[in-house]
N, C-alpha and C positions, 0 to 999 in steps of 0.2 A: 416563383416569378414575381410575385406581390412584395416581397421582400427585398427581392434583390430592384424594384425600382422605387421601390421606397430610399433605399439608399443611395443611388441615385438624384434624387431628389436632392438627399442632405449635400451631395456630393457638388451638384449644381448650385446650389446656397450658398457652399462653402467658394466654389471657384470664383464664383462673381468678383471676390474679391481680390483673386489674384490676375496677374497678367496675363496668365498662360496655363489655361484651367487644365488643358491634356494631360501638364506636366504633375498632377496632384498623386501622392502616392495612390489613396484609394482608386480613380480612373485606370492608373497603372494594375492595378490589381484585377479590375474588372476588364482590362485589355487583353493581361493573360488569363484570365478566369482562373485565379489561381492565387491565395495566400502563401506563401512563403515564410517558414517558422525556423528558428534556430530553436533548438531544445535540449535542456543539457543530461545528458543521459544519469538514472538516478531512481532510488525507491520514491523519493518523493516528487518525482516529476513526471520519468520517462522510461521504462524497461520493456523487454522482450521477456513477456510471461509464459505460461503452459500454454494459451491460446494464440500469441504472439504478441505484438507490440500493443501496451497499457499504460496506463499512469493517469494523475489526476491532472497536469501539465498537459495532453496528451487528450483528454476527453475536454479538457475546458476548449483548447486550442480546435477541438472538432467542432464543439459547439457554435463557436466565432464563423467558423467558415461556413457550416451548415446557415444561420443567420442572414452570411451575405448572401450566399446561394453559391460556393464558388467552392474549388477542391482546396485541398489542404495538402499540401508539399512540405514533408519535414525535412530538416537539416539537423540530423542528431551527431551530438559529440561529448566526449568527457573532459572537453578542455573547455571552461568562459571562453577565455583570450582567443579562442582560435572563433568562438563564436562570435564577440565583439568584433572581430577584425571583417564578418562577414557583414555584419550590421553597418561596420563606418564605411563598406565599401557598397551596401544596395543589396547585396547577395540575400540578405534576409529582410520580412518587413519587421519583424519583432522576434527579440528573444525570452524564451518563456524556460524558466528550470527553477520556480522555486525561492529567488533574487532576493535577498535584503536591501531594501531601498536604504542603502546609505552615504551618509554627505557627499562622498567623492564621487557616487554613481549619480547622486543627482546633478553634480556639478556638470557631469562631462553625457549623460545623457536625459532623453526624456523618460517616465514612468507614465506607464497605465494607472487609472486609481486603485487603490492599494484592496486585493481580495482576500489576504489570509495576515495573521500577526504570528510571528514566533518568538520566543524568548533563547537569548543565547545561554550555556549552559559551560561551565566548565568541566568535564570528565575524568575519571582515571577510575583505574580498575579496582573493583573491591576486595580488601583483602588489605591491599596499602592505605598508608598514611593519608589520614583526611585532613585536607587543608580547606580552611572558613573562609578565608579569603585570601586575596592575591599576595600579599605578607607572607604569606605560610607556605606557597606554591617553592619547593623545595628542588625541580628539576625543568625540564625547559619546557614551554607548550610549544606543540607542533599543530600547526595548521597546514590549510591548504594554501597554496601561492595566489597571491592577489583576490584571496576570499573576502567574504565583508568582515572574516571572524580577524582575516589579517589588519585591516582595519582597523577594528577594534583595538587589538592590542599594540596599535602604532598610537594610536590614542591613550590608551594606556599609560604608553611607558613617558609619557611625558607625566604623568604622578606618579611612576611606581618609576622611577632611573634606574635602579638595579633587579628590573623583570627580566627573565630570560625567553627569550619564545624568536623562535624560527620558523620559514614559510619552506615546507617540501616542494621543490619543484613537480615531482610527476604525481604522488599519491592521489587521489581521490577524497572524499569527508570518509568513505565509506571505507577504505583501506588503513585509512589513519587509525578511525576505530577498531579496526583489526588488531593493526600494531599495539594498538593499548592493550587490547587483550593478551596478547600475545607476550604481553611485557616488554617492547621495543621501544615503545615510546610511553613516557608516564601518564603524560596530561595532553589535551587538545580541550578545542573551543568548535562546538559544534550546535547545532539549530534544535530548540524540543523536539520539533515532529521529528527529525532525521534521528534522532537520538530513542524517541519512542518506538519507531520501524524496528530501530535495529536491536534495541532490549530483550525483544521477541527470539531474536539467535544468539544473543550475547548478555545471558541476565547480567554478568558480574560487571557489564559497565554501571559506572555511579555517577549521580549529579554530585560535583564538591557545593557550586553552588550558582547562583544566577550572577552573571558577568551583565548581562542587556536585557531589558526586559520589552514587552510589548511593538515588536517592532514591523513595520509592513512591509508585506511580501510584495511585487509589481512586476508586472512586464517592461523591458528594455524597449524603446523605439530612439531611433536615430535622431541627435539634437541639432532640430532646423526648424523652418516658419509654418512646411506643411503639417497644417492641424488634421487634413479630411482623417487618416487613420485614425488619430488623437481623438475627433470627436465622435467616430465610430465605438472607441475603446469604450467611454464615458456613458453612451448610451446603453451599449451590452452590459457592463459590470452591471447598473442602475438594474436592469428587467431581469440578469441574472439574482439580485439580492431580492427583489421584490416577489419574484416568484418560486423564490427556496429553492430555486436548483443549485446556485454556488451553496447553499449549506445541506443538499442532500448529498453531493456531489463530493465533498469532505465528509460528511459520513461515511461513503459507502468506500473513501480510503482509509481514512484515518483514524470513523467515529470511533474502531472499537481494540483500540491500542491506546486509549488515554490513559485507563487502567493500568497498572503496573503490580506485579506478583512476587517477589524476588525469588523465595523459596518454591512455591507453584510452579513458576519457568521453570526453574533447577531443576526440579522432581520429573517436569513434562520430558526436556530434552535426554536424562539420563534414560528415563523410560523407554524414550520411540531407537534408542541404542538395545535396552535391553531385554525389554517386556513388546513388542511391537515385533520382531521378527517370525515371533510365534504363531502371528496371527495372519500375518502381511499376503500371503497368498490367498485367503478367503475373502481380504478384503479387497484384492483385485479381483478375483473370481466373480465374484456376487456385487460390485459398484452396477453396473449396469449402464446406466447413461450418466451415471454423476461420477464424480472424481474420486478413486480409491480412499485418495488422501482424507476428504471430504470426511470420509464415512467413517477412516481411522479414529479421524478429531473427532466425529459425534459420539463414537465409541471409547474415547479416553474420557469426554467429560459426564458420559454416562457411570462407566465404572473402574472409572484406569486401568480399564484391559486388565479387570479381574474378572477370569467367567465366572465363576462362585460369588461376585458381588450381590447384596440381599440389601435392597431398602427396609425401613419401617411400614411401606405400605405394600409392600409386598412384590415390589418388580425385580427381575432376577436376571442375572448372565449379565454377560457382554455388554448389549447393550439394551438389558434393564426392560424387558418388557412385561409387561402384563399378564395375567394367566390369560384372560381374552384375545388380547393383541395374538399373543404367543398362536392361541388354535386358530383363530386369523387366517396368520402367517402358514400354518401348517407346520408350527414349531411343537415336536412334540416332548423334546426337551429342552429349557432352558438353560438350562446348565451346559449342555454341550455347545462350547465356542464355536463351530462351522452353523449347526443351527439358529445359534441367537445371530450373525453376522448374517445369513441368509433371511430370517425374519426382521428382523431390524432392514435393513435395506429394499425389503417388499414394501414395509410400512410407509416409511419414506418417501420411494415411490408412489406410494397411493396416495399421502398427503400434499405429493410437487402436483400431482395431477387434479388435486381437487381446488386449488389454488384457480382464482378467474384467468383465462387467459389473455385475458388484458394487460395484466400484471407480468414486467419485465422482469427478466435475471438483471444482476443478483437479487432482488427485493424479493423473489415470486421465491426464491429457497430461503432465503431468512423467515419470510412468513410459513415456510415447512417445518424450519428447524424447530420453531415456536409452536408449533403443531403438536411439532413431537413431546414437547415438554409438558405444556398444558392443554394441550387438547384444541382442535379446530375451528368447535365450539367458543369456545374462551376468545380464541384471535378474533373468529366472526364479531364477538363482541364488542372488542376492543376499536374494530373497524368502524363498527356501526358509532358507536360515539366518537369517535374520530371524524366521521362524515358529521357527526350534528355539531360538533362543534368549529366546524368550516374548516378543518384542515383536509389533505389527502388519504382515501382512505385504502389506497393502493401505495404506497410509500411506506416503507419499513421505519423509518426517520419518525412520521407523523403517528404510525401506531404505536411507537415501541415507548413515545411519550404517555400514551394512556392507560396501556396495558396495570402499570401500578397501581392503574384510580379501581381496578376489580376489586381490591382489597378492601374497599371503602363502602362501608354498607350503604349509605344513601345511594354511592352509584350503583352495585352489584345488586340490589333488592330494585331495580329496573332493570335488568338486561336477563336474558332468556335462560344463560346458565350459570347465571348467580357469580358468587365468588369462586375469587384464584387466585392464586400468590403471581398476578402478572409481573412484579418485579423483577421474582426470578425466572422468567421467563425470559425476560430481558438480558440478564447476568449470561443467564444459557445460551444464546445467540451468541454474544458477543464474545463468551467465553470459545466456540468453537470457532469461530472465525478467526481467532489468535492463534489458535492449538493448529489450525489449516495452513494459514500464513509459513512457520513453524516448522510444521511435517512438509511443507511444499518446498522450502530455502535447504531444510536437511537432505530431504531425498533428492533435490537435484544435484545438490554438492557431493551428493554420494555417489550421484551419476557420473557426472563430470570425472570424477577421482579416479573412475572405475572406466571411462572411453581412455581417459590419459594413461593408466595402466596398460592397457590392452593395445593401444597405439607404441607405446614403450616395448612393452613384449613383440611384436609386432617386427619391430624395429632392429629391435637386436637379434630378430630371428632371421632377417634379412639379412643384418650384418654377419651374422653368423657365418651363413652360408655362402654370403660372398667373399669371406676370407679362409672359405676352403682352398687347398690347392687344387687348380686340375688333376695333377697326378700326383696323389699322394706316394709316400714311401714304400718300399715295402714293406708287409707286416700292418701297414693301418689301413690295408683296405677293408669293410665292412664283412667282419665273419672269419678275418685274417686271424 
């Protein structure tokens, strides 16, 4: 309530100066207690996840509403145009998916100040001819229709007159990528993060090379004189960067897909095809309250789903545990795949649960995953110098920065249990959270593939039977 007459306030400041203060968008918003969001459906804005609808688009756009004190009403599409068309007519207060703020978009609308930067990339599938720059670009780039990337290469071609490139009317960024894969299409022009998401399901995309560099991300608002939203926007972004939630907030979609593996990806996805079905029952069995998938990826990057896998220091099976750990667990073999998959996932369990329960998901299971690797001890550690150094010490963001100063004897000869190789600890986290990502985008397209099959069958067993005749012939009646 403090909040929302806070804004209020700005809201009355701002009227003063107009005629017809009622008529302000933000009043409007607090009339129907209700933001209004156009959102373009997308890995890097807007989707329907395992839990249902997420995205980084999606959580910033909650944050806003939570703020004013008001609900959040989305308007999701996978068309801009159809989205703009909602913005120049009032249907939406702002449109949020992601947006390159560029020239023609500023000309014809307003921008929120700018929250994230991408660089554009030119793509084609590896394997083919690498082209260095636009000169050497041998086949047409396909874009999306009236994207910023189409933009781009309208600009372009005014120094390149003999560039080929076309805008697909219905594809998607994310279908287009497909097609390249696919070899349908050679080249397209797409955003680093959109390109980084999707490397995770598609190693063999490649950067050719950077077409735009550094460019800001913004929200869309309708171009006219009311500022109240405008200066509401200006305030939020400001206490968002001030207080690290826009940058734990890209973390917790993006931080840990910067990294790129090319041969690693290859190795992961032929894996979870071939080494992964052996195992997949045990690992829905024994998940318990976390996600099967979850457990596979902690299990491939412990021992790529080799039970026979044997560290140097001595942890074994599945998923690599300890002779301790193991009698723990009441694992009384390591070597046997159901038992390491059942101990491994007890363990787990018992480190989400020793986690404070202050600590929210996702953070409260990154600080588990890191448990598992280096021990709990170790993370305590990393915490506790994370608090003295004034950062968060409940934040996966703020520990995962400290975690490598264990390594450093001034710092680890003060902390309780000494040295750790926190770095890779670090690696560790990040590395399953890609391999999850991953096993998550595979197994649902497995799903999908496998309702459409059986819908199919389904179908033509129907049809089947209705192009029986009533009264067959003689001779075909059943046993004739």
């Amino acid at each position: 309530m403090q909040k929302s007459l806070a804004w209020l306030v700005l809201l009355l400041c701002l009227a003063g100066c107009t005629p017809e203060p009622t008529q302000s968008q933000l009043y409007d918003i607090y009339q129907r207690d209700k933001i209004k969001v156009g959102i373009l459906h997308g890995p890097t804005s807007y989707y329907v996840g395992v839990d249902g609808p997420t995205g980084f688009e999606l959580e910033l756009s909650q944050a806003l509403a939570d703020k004013l004190g008001v609900e959040l009403a989305l308007f999701p599409s996978y068309h801009l145009d159809e989205l703009l068309h909602k913005l120049q007519n009032g249907q939406v207060d702002y449109i949020a998916g992601g947006l390159t703020l560029t020239g023609q978009r500023r000309g014809m609308y307003r921008a929120s100040p700018a929250y994230r930067w991408i660089n554009e990339v030119l793509v084609f599938k590896q394997g083919n001819s690498w082209p260095r720059s636009l000169d050497e670009v041998t086949d047409s780039i396909v874009v999306v229709k009236d994207s910023s990337h189409a933009e781009t290469l309208q600009q372009l071609s005014a120094e390149h007159p003999g560039l080929d490139w076309q805008q697909h009317p219905t594809l998607d960024a994310d279908e287009i990528l497909q097609q390249v894969i696919d070899g349908n299409i050679a080249y397209t022009i797409t955003d680093s993060n959109q390109l980084a998401l999707n490397r995770r399901f598609y190693p063999n995309l490649s950067i050719a090379f950077t077409v735009r560099d550094n460019l800001p991300v913004s929200w869309l608002l309708a171009d006219n004189t009311d500022d109240s939203l405008y200066a509401v926007l200006i305030e939020f972004f400001g206490t968002m960067y001030q207080s690290g939630e826009l940058i734990a907030l890209e973390d917790r979609y993006f931080g840990h897909v910067q990294q790129f593996d090319y041969v690693d990806t290859l190795a992961y996805i032929e894996a979870i095809e071939t080494g992964l079905p052996k195992f997949k029952h045990w690992f829905v069995h024994y998940a318990g309250e976390l996600d099967w998938r979850l457990l596979a990826a902690l299990s491939y990057q412990e021992s790529h789903w080799n039970p026979k896998a044997k560290s140097p220091t001595g942890v074994r099976g599945l998923m690599m545990l300890t002779l301790p750990t193991a009698q723990q667990m009441g694992v009384a073999s390591r070597l046997d795949p159901e038992q390491s998959i059942r101990g491994g996932s007890r363990y787990l369990h018992r480190l989400v649960t020793r986690i404070p329960e202050r600590i929210a998901m996702p953070d409260r299971l990154w600080f588990a995953l890191a448990a598992y690797n280096v021990g709990w001890g170790h993370v305590e550690d990393a915490r506790i110098i994370t608090q003295q150094q004034g950062a968060d010490p409940d934040k996966w963001l703020d520990v995962k920065q400290r975690l490598p100063l264990l390594r450093q004897k001034s710092v680890y000869q003060t902390t309780k249990y000494g040295y750790a190789r926190g770095d890779e600890a670090v690696s560790y986290v990040e590395n399953i959270r890609r391999y999850y990502d991953t096993l998550l985008w595979v197994d649902e397209r497995q799903q999908a593939e496998q309702r459409l099959e059986q819908q199919k069958q389904r179908l033509s067993e129907q049809l089947g039977t209705e192009n029986l005749p009533d009264n067959p012939p003689a001779g075909t009646q059943p046993g004739a």
